[in-house]
C-alpha positions as CSV (number, residue, x, y, z in Angstrom):
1,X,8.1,63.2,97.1
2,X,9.8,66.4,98.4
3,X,13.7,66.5,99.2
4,X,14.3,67.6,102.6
5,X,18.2,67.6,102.6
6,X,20.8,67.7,100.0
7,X,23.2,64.3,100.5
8,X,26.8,63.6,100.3
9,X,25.6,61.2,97.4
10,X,23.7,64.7,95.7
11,X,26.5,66.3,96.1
12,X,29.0,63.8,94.3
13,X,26.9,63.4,91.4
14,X,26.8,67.1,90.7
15,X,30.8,67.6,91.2
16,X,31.2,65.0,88.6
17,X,28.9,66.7,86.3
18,X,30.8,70.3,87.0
19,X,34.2,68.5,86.6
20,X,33.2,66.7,83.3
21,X,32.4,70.7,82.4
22,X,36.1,71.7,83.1
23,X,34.3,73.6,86.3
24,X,37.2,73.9,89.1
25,X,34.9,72.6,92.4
26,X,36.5,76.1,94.7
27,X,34.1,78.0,92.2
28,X,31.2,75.7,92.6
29,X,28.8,76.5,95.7
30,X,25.8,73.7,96.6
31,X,23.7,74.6,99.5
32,X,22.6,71.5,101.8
33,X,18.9,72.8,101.8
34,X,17.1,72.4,98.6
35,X,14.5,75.1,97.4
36,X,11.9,75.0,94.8
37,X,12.4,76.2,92.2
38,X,15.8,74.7,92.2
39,X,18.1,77.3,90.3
40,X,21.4,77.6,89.2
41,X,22.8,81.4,89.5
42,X,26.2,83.2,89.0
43,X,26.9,84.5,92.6
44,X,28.6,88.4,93.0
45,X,31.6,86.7,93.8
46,X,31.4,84.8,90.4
47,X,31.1,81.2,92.1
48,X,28.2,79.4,90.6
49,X,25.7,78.2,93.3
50,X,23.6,75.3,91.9
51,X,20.4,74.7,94.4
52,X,19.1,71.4,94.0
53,X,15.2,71.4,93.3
54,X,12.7,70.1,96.8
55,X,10.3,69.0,94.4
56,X,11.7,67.6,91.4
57,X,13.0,64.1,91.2
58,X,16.8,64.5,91.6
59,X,18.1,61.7,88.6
Protein backbone atom coordinates (compact mmCIF):
# COMPACT_ATOMS: atom_id res chain seq x y z
CA UNK A 1 0.00 0.00 0.00
CA UNK A 2 1.83 3.22 -1.05
CA UNK A 3 0.98 6.66 0.63
CA UNK A 4 0.05 9.13 -1.86
CA UNK A 5 -0.39 12.25 0.52
CA UNK A 6 0.74 13.20 3.91
CA UNK A 7 -2.74 13.99 6.11
CA UNK A 8 -3.68 16.42 8.67
CA UNK A 9 -4.01 13.20 10.90
CA UNK A 10 0.03 12.29 9.78
CA UNK A 11 0.88 15.36 10.56
CA UNK A 12 -0.69 15.49 14.20
CA UNK A 13 0.83 12.38 15.23
CA UNK A 14 4.32 13.45 14.34
CA UNK A 15 3.92 17.08 16.21
CA UNK A 16 3.01 15.17 19.22
CA UNK A 17 5.96 12.89 18.93
CA UNK A 18 8.37 16.22 18.28
CA UNK A 19 6.62 17.99 21.22
CA UNK A 20 7.01 14.98 23.61
CA UNK A 21 10.95 15.58 22.45
CA UNK A 22 10.94 19.28 23.71
CA UNK A 23 11.13 20.01 19.63
CA UNK A 24 9.58 23.69 19.24
CA UNK A 25 7.04 22.87 16.03
CA UNK A 26 8.53 26.61 14.02
CA UNK A 27 11.82 24.27 13.74
CA UNK A 28 9.95 21.26 12.51
CA UNK A 29 9.38 21.10 8.58
CA UNK A 30 6.90 18.01 7.15
CA UNK A 31 6.46 18.01 3.48
CA UNK A 32 2.76 16.99 2.26
CA UNK A 33 4.29 14.54 -0.41
CA UNK A 34 5.87 11.52 1.02
CA UNK A 35 9.11 9.96 -0.69
CA UNK A 36 10.72 6.65 -0.27
CA UNK A 37 12.98 6.32 1.51
CA UNK A 38 11.30 8.48 4.02
CA UNK A 39 14.16 10.48 5.84
CA UNK A 40 14.59 12.66 8.51
CA UNK A 41 17.45 15.45 7.75
CA UNK A 42 18.84 18.66 9.43
CA UNK A 43 17.96 21.39 6.81
CA UNK A 44 20.86 24.47 6.21
CA UNK A 45 18.66 26.51 7.98
CA UNK A 46 18.85 24.07 11.04
CA UNK A 47 14.85 23.20 10.90
CA UNK A 48 14.58 19.45 10.91
CA UNK A 49 12.46 18.24 7.83
CA UNK A 50 10.95 14.75 8.63
CA UNK A 51 9.56 13.06 5.18
CA UNK A 52 7.18 10.52 5.89
CA UNK A 53 8.06 7.14 4.00
CA UNK A 54 5.42 6.26 0.57
CA UNK A 55 6.03 2.79 1.28
CA UNK A 56 6.24 1.98 4.72
CA UNK A 57 3.20 1.49 6.87
CA UNK A 58 2.84 4.89 8.71
CA UNK A 59 1.96 3.42 12.60
Amino acid sequence: MTLDAVSFQHISRILDLTDALGLNREWVEIPLSPENPGIVRTLPNGKLEIVVDAEQPFD
